[in-house]
C-alpha positions, 0 to 999 in steps of 0.5 A: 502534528507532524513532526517531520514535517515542521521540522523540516519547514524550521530547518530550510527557514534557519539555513535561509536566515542564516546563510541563504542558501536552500537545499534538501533538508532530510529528516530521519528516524535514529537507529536508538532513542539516544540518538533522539526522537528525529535526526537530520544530517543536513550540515554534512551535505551543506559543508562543502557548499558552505566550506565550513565544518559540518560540526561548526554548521550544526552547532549554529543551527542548535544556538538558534534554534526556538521550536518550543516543541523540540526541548532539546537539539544535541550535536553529534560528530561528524555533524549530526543533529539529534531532536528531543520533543518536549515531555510536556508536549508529548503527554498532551499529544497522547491525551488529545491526538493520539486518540482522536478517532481518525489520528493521523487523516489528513488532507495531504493528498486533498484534490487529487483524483486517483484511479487505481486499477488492481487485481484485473484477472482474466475471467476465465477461471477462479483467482489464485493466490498471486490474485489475493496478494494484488488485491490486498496490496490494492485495498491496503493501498486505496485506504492509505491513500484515500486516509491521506486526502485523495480521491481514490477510485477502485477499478478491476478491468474485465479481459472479457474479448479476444482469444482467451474468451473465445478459447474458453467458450469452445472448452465449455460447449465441448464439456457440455456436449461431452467431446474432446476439450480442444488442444489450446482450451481450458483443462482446470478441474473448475472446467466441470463446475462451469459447464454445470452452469445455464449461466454465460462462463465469462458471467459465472466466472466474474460473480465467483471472482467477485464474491471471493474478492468480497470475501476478502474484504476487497471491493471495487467501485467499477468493473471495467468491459474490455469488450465495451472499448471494442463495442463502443469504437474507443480502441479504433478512435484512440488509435486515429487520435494516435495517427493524427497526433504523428505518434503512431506510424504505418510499417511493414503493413502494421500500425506501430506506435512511437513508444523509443520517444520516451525510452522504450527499447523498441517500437511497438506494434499496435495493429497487426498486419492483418488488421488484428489489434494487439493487446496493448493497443487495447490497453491503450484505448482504456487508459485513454478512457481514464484520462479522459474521464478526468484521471490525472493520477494512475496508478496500476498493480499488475503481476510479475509476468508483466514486468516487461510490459511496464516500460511500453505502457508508460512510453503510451501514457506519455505520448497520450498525456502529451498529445492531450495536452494534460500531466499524468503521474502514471505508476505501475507497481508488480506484485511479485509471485507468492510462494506457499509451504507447509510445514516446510514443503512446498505447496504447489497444488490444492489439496482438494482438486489437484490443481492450482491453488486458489484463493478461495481455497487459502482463504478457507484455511486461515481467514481473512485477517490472517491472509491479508496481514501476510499479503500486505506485510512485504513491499510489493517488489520482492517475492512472498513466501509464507507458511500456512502452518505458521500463519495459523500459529497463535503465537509472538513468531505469527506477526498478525497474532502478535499485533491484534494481541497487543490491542485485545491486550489492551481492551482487557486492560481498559475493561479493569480499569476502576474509576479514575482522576484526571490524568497530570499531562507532566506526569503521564511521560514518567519513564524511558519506555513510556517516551518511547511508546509515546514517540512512536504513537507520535510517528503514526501520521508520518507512516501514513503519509510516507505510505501514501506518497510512495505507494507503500502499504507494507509499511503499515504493518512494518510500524504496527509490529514495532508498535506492538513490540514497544508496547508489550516491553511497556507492559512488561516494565510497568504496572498499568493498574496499580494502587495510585490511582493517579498513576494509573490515570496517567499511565491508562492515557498511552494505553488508551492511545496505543489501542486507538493507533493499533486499530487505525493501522490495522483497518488500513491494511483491512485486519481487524482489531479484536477485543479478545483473542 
């Protein structure tokens, strides 16, 4: 059941009965559990509209209220109201959907066909940690997404043409012939191993970024060709379908694309003047291909250094959404930079070649689970610093050790626990912190789908440590095997749920959920 949402659908009804008027009705989580389970601030938004006192407001809409679910509706200064789910309820909830196998699944999103692209690296080169923190974020994000009903399809888009490609095969014919690396050519100490290889560069180099990505637990359903756009015409059809539609223009001797029609600071050049395409031109002709592939939903994870690229690529969807006539929801997000310590220092090269710091490499040293717990625990936006020291550390300040704890915790718990009656619904809500364990085990749907609609993992592993959290002072304030075993009955019910949400959260973000640690 999702709380929030009922509540919200109750409240618009009562405002439409009551006075006929329909707005926005905000549903919040309080700051303490005395200020209830769920609160809403709706009728200080409606006093002026309504020219009563939110108070006045908020009191008539707990005198009419009659959701049986919500036991209690208290009214606050200046004109909050406070919800409280029924115990009763809650108890049930904990013995049935809490456990259910796929709790908090849904179909929110059914029917809608999303094509994330992420971590598209160029294959000239092994993926480094920035690489990790997109692909966590991306495989994090197509498991909420997928958990909350959409179709989701994992694309990587090979940079496999143009001038990086043709610098990298120069550097590799020179280390085979043992000449002088050209100026603008590759210079990594990876250069040497590559050149060992019978194999094309840009092939060795995509397989070794694959098998790293599967190491990390990070598949995907296609590997995109850039080359495949150039071979098959697509780029030079995407840019006539351009000009037919009056949206790219010929000037100063280039082709230049519309991009100010839909609030980008300048227009931009899609053909160069001496007839060479420019990377966005390219980009242009693959998010065409999406489009027309039937892709209504789009969704890209890009690094930092394209932060100026956004504004561009979403005029371009744009004009091509128009020109074909379709609605596209087009989002980029951007990963920000990853920054590595040890021990406080910073770590700015790898230990074992002196150069950039591989993913491979942090992979090696702390394990997937670890990695991807970090990668994923911040939102996308904001820079990530981290210690490999203290990543490693099996303690409570190791938030990764501190949520697979609390379940290995509870499967030692649930290994001990004798023969037991049926558990008394009424009863297995017997204290403060079990209701808050309980009405945090109630949020967890809710997170999925917020996560989902705004494209959110780390808030994933944000509910997961504030699960724990409660969980542990929950274990700490009471005795779960005690010698009541009806008790213990009642009580092995929200441990049990609290086990069965732990490993549901932690496989969204593709951590796993240990039985002993």
């Amino acid at each position: 059941m999702i709380v929030k949402a009922f509540l919200r659908e109750r409240i618009t009804d009562l405002l439409q009965k009551l006075w006929g008027v329909e707005v926005p009705v905000p549903v919040l989580y309080p700051d303490h559990a005395h200020f209830g389970d769920y609160s809403t601030s709706v009728a200080m938004s409606l006093a002026k509209t309504l020219r009563q006192r939110p108070l006045d407001i908020a009191q008539k809409i707990a005198e009419n209220w009659s959701w049986t679910d919500i036991c209690r509706v208290e009214v606050m200064a200046p004109g909050y109201l406070n919800f409280f789910v029924n115990e009763t309820r809650l108890g049930e909830m904990a013995q049935k959907d809490f456990c259910e196998p796929r709790y908090g699944a849904s179909d929110l999103l059914s029917g809608h066909k999303v094509l994330l692209e992420y971590v598209s690296a160029n294959p000239t080169g092994p993926l480094h940690v920035g690489h990790g923190r997109w692909a966590a974020l991306g495989d994090s994000l197509y498991r909420v997404l997928s958990y909350a009903g959409a179709e989701v399809w994992r694309e990587f888009y090979v940079n496999d043409a143009g001038n990086q490609i043709r610098l990298l095969q120069q550097t590799i014919e020179a280390v085979r012939a043992g000449k002088e690396i050209p100026e603008n050519g590759y210079h990594g100490a990876y250069i040497a191993e590559v050149a060992k290889q019978d194999d094309d560069p840009v092939s060795f180099i995509l397989r070794w970024q694959q098998q790293t990505l599967k190491d990390f637990g990070v598949e995907f359903d296609r590997f995109f060709s850039e080359k495949s756009l150039h071979e098959s015409g697509a780029v030079k059809r995407t840019l006539d379908f351009l000009r037919e539609k009056g949206v790219a223009y010929e000037s100063e001797g280039a082709l230049w694309l519309r991009t100010t029609d839909h609030g980008d600071d300048k227009d931009r050049v899609l053909v160069k003047s001496d007839g060479e395409y420019t990377y966005f031109a390219v980009d242009i002709a693959y998010h065409q291909d999406k489009i027309k592939r039937g892709f209504r939903k789009l969704y890209n994870i890009l690094g930092a250094d394209h932060h100026g690229y956004v504004k561009r690529m979403e005029s371009a969807v744009w004009l091509l959404s128009q020109a074909d006539g379709v609605e596209t929801d087009f989002k980029i997000l951007i990963g920000q930079l990853v920054s590595l310590y040890r021990n406080g220092e910073p770590v700015r090269m790898s230990k074992r070649t002196g150069d950039m710091i591989t993913l491979e490499e942090v992979l090696e040293e702390l394990g997937k689970d670890v990695l991807r717990y970090y990668m994923v625990m911040r939102k996308a936006d904001t820079h990530l610093e981290f210690d490999i020291e203290e990543a490693k550390k099996q303690s409570e300040e190791n938030p990764v050790f501190y949520v697979q704890y609390a379940h290995a915790r509870i499967c030692g718990i649930l290994r001990n626990l004798p023969e037991l009656p049926e558990p008394i619904r009424e009863e297995i809500i017997d204290s403060p912190e079990a209701r808050l364990l309980a009405t945090r085990l109630l949020r967890f749907p809710e997170i999925v789908q917020d996560a989902a609609l705004a494209l959110e993992p780390h808030r994933i592993p944000q509910y997961l440590e504030d699960l724990a959290t409660i969980f542990h002072k929950y274990y700490t304030v009471h005795r779960i095997i005690t010698d009541d075993l009806q008790k213990t009955a009642n009580r092995a019910v929200l441990v049990k749920a609290t086990k069965n949400v732990l490993s549901l959260g932690l496989n969204l973000i593709g951590v796993s959920a240990p039985e002993r640690m």
